[in-house]
Backbone as a ProteinNet text record, in pm:
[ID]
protein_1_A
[PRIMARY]
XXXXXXXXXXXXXXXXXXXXXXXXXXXXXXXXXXXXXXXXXXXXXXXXXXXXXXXXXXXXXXXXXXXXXXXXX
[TERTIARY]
5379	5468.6	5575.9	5733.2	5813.6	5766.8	5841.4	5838.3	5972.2	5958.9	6073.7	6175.8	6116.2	6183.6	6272.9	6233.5	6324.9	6468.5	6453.7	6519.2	6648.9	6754.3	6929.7	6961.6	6917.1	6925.8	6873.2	6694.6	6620.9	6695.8	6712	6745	6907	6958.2	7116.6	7057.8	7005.1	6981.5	6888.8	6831.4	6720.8	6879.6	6945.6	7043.6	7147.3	7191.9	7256.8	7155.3	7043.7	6943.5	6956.5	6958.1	6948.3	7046.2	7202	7304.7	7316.2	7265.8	7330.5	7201.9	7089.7	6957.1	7047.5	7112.9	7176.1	7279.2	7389.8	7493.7	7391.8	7322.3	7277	7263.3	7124.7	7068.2	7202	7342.9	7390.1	7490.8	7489.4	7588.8	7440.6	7326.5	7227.2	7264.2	7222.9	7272.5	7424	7524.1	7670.3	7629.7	7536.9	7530.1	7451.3	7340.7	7295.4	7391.1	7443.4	7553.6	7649.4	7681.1	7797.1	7692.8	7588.8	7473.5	7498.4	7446.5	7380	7545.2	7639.2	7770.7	7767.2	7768.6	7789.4	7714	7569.5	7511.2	7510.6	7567.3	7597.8	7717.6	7820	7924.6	7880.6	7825	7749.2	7698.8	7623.5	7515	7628.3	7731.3	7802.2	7859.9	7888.4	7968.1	7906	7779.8	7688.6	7683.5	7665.8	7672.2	7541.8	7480.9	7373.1	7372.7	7263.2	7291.3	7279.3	7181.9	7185.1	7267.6	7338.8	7436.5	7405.4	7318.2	7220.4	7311.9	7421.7	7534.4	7593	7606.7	7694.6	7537.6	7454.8	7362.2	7315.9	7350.7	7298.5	7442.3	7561.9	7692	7680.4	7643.9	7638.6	7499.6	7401.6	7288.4	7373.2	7431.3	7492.6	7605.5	7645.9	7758.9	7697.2	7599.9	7542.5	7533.1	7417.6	7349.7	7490.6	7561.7	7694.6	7759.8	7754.7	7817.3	7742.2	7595.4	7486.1	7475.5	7527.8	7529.7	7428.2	7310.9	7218.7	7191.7	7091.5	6960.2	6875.1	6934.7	6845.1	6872.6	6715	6704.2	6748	6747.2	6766	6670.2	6568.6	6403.4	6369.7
17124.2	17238.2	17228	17255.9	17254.3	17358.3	17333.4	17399.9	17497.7	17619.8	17703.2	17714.6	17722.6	17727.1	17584.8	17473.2	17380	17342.3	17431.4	17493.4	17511.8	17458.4	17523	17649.6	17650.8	17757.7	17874.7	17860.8	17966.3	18015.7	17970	18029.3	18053	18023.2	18109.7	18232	18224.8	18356.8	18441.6	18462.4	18512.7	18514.7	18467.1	18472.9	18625	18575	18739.5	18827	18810.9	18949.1	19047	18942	18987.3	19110.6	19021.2	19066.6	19220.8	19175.6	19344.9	19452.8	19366.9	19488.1	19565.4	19474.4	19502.3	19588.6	19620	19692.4	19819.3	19793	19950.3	19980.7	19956.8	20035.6	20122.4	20069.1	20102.8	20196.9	20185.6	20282.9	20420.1	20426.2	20467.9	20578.9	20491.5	20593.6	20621	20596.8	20639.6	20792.9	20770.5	20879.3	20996.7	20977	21032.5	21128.5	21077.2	21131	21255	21169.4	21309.3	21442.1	21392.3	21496.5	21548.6	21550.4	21593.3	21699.8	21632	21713.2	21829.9	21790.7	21895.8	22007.4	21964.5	22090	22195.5	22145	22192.9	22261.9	22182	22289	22442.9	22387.6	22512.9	22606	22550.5	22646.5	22775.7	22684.6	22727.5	22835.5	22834.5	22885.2	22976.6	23002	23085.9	23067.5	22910.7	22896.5	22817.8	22844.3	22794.2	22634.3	22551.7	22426	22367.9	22414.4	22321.7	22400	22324.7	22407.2	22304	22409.3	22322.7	22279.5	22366.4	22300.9	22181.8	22126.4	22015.7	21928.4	21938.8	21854	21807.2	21888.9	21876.5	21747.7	21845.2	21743.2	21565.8	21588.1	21476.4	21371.5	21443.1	21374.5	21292.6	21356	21372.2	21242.4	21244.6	21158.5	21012.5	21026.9	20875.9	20794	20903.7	20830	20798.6	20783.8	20783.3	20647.2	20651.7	20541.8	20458.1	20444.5	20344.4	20252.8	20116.3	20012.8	19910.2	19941.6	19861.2	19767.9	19705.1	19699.4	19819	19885.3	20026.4	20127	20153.3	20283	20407	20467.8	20616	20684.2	20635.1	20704	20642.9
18635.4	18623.6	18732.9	18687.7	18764	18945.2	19037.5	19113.6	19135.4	19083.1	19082.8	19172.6	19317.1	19432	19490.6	19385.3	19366.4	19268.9	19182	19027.1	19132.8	19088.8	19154.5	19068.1	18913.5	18839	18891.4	18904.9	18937.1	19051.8	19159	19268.9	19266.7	19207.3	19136.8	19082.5	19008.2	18965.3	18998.8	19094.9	19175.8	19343.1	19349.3	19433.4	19381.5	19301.9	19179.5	19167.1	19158	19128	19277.2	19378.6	19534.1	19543.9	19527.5	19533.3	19394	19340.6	19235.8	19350.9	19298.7	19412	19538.3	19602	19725.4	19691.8	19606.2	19527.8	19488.8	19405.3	19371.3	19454.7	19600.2	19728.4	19734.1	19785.6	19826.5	19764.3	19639.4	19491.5	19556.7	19551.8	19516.8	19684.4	19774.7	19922.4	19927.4	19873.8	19844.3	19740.4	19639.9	19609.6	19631.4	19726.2	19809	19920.2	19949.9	20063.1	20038.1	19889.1	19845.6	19801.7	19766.7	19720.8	19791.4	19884.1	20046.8	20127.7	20062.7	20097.9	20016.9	19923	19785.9	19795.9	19812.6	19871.4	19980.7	20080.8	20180.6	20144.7	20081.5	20047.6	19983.4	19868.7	19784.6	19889.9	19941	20021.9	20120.3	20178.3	20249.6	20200	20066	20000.7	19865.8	19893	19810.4	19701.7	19650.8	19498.6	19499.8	19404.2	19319	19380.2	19379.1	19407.9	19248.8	19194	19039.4	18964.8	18890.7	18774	18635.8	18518.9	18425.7	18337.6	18341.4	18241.2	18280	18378.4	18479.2	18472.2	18460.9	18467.8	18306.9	18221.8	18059.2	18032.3	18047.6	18069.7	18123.8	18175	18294.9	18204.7	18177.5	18109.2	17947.9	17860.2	17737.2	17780.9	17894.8	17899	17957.2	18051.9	18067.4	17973	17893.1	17784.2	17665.1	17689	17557.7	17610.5	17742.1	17825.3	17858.9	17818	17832.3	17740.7	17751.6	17680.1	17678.4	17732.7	17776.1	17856.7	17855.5	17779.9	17798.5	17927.8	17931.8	17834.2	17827.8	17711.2	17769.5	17647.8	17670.6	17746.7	17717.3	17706	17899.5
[MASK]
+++++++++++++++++++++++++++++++++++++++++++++++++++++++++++++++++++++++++

């Protein structure tokens, strides 16, 4: 059996897996942050933190803009 960690392919692409992993973390704590603002604004400002309509919205529009391979589900 081949040895993978010898593969120029395998480790190209296990090299790109690194790199997107590394992009989300950071899409993922980018959106953490504005959370974390947003609420504070709200709070500051005596508004509700969840708004179910902006969240039903927001659900309705992912899933419309989700081209896969991820499911809906």
């Amino acid at each position: 059996m081949a040895d993978p960690t010898a593969d120029a392919v395998v480790r190209q692409m296990r090299d790109a897996i690194i790199d997107t992993d590394l992009k989300l973390m950071q899409a993922i704590n980018s959106r953490l942050v504005m959370v974390a603002r947003l609420r504070a604004y709200k709070q500051a400002n005596g508004m509700d933190f969840v708004d179910q309509a902006r969240e039903d919205w927001m659900h309705s529009y992912l899933t419309g803009a989700n081209r896969g391979p991820l499911s809906a589900e």
